[in-house]
N, CA, C and O atoms as a GROMACS GRO file, in nm:
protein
  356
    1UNK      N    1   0.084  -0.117   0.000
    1UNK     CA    2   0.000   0.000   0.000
    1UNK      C    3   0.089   0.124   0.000
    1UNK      O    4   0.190   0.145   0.068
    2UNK      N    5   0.027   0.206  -0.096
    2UNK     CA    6   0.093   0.330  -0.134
    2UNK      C    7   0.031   0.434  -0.012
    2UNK      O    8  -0.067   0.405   0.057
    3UNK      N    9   0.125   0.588   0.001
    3UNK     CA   10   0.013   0.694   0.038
    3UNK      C   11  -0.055   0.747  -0.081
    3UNK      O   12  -0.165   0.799  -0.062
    4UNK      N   13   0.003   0.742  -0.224
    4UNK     CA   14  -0.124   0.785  -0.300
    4UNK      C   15  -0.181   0.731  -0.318
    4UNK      O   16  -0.239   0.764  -0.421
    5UNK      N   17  -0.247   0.570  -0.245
    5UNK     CA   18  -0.333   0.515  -0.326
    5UNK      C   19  -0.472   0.531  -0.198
    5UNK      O   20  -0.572   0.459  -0.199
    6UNK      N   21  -0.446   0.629  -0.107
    6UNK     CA   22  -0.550   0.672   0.002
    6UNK      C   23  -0.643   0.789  -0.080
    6UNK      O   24  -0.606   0.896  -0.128
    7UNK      N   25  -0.772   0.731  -0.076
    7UNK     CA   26  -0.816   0.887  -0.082
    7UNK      C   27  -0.908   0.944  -0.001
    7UNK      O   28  -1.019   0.897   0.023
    8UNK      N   29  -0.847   1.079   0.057
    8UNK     CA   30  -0.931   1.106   0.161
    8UNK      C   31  -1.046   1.212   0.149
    8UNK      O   32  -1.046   1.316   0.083
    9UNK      N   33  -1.172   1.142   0.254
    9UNK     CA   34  -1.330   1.191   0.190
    9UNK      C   35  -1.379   1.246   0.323
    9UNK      O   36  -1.486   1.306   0.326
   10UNK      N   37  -1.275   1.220   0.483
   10UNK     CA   38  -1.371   1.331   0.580
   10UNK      C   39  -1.247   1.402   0.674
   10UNK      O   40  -1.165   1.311   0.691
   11UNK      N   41  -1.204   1.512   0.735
   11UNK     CA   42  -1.174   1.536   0.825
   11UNK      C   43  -1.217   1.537   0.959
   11UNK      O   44  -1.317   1.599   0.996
   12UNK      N   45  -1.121   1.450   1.059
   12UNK     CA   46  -1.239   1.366   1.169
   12UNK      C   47  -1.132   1.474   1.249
   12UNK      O   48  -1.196   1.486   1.353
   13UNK      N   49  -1.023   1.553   1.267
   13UNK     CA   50  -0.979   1.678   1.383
   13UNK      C   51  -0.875   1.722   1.307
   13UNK      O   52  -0.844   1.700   1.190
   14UNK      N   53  -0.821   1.796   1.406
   14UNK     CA   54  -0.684   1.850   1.407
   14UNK      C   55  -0.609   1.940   1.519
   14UNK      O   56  -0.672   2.005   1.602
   15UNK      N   57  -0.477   1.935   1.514
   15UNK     CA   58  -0.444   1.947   1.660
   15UNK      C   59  -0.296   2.030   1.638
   15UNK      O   60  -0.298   2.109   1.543
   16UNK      N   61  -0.208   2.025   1.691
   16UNK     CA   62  -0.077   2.115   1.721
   16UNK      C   63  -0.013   2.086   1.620
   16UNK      O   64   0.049   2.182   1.573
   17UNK      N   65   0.005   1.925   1.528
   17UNK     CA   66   0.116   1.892   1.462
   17UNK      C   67   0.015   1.855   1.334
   17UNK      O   68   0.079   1.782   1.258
   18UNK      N   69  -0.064   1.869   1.305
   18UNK     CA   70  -0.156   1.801   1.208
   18UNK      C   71  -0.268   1.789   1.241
   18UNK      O   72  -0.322   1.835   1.342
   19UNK      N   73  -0.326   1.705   1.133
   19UNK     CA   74  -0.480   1.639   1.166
   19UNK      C   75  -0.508   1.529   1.092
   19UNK      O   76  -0.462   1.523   0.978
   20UNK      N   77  -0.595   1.413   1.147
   20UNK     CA   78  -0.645   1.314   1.113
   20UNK      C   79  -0.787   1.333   1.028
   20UNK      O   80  -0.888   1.396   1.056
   21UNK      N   81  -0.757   1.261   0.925
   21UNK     CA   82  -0.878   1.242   0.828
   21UNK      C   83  -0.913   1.071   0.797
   21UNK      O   84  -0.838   0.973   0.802
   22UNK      N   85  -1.081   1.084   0.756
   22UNK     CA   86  -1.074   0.927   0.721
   22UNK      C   87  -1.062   0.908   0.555
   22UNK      O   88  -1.113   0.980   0.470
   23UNK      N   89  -0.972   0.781   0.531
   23UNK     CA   90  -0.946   0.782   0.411
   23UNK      C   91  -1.011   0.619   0.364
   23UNK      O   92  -1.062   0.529   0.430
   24UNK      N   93  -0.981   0.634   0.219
   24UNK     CA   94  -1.037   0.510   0.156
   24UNK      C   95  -0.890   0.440   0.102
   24UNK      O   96  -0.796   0.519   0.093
   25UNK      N   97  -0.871   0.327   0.074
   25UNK     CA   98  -0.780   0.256  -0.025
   25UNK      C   99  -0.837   0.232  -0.106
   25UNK      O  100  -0.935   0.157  -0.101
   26UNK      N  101  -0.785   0.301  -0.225
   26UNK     CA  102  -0.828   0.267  -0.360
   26UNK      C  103  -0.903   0.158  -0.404
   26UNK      O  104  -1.022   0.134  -0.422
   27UNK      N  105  -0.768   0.086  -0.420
   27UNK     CA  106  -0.792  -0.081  -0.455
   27UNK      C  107  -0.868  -0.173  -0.415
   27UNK      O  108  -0.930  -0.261  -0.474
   28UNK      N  109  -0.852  -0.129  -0.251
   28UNK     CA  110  -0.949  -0.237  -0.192
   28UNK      C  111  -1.106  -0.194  -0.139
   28UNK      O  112  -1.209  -0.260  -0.152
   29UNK      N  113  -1.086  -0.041  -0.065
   29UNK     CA  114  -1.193   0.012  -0.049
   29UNK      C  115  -1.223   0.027   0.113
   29UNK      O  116  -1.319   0.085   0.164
   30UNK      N  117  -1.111  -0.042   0.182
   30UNK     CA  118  -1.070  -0.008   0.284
   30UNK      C  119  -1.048   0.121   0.355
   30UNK      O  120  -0.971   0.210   0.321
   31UNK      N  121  -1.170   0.115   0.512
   31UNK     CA  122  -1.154   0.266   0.548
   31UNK      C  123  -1.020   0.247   0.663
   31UNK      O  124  -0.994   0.145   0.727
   32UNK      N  125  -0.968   0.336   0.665
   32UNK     CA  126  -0.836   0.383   0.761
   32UNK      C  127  -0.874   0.542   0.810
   32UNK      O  128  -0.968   0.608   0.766
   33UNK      N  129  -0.778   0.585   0.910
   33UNK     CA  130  -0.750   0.697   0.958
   33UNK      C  131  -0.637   0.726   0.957
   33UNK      O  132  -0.546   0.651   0.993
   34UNK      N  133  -0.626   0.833   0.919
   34UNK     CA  134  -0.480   0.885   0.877
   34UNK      C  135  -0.445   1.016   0.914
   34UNK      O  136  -0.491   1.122   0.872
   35UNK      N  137  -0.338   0.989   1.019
   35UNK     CA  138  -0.282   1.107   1.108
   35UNK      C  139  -0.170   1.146   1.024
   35UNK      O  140  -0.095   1.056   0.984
   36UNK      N  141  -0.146   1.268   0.990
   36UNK     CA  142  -0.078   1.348   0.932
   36UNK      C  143   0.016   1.449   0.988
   36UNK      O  144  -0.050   1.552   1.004
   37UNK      N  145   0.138   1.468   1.027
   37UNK     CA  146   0.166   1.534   1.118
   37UNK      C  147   0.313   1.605   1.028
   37UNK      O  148   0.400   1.554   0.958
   38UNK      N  149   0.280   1.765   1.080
   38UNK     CA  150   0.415   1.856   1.025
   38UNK      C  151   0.567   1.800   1.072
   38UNK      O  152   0.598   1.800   1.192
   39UNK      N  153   0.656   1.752   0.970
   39UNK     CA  154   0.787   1.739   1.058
   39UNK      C  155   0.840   1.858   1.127
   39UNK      O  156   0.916   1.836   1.222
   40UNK      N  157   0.812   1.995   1.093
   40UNK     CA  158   0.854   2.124   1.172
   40UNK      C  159   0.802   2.113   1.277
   40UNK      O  160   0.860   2.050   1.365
   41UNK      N  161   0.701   2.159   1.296
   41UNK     CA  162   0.616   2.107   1.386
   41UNK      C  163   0.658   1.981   1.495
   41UNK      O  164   0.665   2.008   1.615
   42UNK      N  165   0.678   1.882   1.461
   42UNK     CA  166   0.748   1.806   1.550
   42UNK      C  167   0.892   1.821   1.575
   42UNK      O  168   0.929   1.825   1.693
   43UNK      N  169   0.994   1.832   1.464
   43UNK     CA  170   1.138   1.934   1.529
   43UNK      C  171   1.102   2.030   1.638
   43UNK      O  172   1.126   2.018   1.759
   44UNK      N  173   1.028   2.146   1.562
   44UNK     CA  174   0.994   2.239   1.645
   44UNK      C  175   0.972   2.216   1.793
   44UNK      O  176   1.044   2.265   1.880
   45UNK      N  177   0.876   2.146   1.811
   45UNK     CA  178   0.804   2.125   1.944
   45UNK      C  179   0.906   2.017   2.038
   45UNK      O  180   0.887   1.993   2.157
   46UNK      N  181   1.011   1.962   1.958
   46UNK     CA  182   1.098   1.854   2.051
   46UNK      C  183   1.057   1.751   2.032
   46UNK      O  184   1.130   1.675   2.097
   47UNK      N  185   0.963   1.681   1.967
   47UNK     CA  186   0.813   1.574   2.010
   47UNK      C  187   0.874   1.472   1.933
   47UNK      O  188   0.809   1.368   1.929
   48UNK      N  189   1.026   1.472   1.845
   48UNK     CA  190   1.048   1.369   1.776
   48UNK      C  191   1.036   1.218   1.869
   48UNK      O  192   0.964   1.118   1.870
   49UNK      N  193   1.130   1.262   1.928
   49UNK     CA  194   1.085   1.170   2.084
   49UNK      C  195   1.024   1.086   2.112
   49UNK      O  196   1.044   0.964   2.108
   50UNK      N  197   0.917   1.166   2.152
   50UNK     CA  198   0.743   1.094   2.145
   50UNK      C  199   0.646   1.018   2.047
   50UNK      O  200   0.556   0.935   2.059
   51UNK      N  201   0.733   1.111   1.904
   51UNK     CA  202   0.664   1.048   1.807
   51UNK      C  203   0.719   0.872   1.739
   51UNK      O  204   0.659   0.783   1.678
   52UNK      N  205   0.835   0.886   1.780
   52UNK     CA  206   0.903   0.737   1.780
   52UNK      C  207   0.865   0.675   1.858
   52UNK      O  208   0.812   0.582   1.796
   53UNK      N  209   0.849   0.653   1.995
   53UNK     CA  210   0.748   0.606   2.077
   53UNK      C  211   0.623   0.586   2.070
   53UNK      O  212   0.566   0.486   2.114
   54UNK      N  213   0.564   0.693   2.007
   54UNK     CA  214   0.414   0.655   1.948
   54UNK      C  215   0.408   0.524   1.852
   54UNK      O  216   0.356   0.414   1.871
   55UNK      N  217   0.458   0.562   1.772
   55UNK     CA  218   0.503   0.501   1.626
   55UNK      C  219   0.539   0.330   1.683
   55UNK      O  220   0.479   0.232   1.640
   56UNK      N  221   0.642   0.326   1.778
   56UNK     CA  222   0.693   0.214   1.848
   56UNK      C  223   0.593   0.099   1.913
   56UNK      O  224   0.573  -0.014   1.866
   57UNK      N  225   0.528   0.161   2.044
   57UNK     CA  226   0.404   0.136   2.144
   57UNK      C  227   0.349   0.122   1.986
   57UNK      O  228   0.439   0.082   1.913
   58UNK      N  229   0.213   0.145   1.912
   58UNK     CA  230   0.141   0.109   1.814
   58UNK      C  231   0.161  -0.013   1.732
   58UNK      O  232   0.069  -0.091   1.706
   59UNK      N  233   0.293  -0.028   1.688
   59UNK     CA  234   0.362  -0.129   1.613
   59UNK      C  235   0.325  -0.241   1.684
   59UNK      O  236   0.240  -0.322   1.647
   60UNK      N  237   0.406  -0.249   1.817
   60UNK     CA  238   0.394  -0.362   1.906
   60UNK      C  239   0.273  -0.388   1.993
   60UNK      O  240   0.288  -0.470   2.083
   61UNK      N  241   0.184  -0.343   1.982
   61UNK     CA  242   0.048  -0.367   2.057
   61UNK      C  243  -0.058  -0.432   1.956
   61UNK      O  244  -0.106  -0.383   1.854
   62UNK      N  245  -0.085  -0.574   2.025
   62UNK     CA  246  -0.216  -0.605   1.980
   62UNK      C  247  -0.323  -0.649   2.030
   62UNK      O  248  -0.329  -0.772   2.028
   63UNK      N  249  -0.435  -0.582   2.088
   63UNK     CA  250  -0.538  -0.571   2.154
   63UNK      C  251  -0.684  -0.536   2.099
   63UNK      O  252  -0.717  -0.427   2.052
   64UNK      N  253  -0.784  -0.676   2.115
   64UNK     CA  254  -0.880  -0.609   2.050
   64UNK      C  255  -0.940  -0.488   2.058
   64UNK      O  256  -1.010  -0.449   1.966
   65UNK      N  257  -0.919  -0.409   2.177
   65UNK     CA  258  -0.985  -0.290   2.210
   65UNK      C  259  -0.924  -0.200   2.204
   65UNK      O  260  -0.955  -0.117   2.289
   66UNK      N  261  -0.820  -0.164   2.117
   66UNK     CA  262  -0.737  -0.051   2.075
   66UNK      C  263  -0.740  -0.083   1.929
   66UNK      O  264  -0.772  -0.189   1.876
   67UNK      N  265  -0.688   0.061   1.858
   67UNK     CA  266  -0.713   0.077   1.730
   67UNK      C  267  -0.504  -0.004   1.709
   67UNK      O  268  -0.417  -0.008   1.796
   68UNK      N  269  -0.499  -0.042   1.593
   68UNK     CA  270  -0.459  -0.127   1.534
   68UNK      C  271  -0.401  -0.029   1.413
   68UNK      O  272  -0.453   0.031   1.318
   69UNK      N  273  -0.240  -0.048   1.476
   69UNK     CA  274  -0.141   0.045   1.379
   69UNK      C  275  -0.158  -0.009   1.248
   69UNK      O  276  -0.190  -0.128   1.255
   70UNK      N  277  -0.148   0.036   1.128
   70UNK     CA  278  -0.162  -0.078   1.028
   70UNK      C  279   0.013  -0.032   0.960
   70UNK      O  280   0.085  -0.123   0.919
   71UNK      N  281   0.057   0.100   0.957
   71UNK     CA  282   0.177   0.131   0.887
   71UNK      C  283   0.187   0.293   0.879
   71UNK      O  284   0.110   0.386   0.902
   72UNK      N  285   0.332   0.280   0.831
   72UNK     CA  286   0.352   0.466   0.827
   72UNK      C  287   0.410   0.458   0.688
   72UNK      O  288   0.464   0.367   0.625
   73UNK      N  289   0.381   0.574   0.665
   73UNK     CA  290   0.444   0.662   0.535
   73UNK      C  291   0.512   0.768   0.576
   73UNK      O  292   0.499   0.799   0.694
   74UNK      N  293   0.592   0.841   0.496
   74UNK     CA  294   0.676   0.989   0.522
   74UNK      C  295   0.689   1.089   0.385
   74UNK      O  296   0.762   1.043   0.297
   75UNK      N  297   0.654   1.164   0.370
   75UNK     CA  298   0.723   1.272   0.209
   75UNK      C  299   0.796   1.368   0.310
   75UNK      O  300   0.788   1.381   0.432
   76UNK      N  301   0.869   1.431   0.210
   76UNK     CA  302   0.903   1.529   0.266
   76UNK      C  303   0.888   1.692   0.349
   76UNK      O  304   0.966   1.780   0.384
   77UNK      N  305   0.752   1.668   0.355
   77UNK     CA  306   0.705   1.808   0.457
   77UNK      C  307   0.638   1.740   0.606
   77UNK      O  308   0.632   1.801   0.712
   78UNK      N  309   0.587   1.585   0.580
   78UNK     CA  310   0.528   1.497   0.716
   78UNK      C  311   0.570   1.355   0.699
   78UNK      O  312   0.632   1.286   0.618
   79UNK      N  313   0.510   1.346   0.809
   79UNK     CA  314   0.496   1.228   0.878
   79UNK      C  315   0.354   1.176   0.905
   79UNK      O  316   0.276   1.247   0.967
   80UNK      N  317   0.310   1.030   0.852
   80UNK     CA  318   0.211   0.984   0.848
   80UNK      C  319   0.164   0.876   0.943
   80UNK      O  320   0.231   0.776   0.915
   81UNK      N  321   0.104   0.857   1.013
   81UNK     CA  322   0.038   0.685   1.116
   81UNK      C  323  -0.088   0.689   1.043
   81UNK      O  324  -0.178   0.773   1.048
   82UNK      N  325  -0.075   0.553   0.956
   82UNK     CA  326  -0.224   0.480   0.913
   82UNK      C  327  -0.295   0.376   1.030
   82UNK      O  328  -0.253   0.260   1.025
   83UNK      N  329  -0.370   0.396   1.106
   83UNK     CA  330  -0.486   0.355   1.203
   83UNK      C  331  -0.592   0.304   1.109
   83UNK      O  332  -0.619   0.351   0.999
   84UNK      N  333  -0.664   0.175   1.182
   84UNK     CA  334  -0.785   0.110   1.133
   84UNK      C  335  -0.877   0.219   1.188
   84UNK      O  336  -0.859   0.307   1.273
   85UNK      N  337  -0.941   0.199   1.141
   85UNK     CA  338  -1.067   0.316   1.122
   85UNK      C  339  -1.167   0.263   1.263
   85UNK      O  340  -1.221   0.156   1.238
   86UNK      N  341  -1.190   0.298   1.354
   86UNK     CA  342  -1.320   0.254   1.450
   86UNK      C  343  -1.417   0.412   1.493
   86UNK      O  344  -1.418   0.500   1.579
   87UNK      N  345  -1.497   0.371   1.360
   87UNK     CA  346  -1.618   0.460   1.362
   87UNK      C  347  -1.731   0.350   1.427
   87UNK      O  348  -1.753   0.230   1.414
   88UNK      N  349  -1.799   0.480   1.515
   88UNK     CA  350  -1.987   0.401   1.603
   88UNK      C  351  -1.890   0.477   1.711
   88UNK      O  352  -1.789   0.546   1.727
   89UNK      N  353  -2.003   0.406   1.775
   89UNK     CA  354  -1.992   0.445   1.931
   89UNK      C  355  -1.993   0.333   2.062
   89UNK      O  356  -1.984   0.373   2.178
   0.00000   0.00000   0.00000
């Protein structure tokens, strides 16, 4: 799976370093959430840190009741975490 092969159809927030939108996979039709985050923004703020740790903790956790890292992407202005999508309530 590519990042261009996401296409994204809602903005679900946004926050200090980015924002998460829900996206589709092309091919398959698969919904995901996709956190998007400024690398300045994270230089900036120190948060590289944290964000390797995020990135880390996600990878290695598997629990039905948490959302479920699926993979990252990077270009050159961000940094991406693709999340399974858990829309309802």
């Amino acid at each position: 799976m590519r990042l261009d092969e996401l296409e994204v159809f809602k903005l679900l927030g946004t926050g200090l370093l980015g924002r998460v939108t829900l996206v589709k996979h092309g091919k398959t039709g698969q919904i995901y959430a996709l956190k998007g985050m400024s690398k300045n923004a994270v230089v900036g703020n120190r948060l590289d840190p944290q964000l390797l740790s995020e990135i880390s903790v996600q990878r290695d956790i598997d629990y039905v009741f948490l959302m479920r890292m699926v993979r990252t992407f990077a270009d050159p202005r961000r940094v991406y975490i693709l999340n399974q999508a858990t829309l309802g309530g």
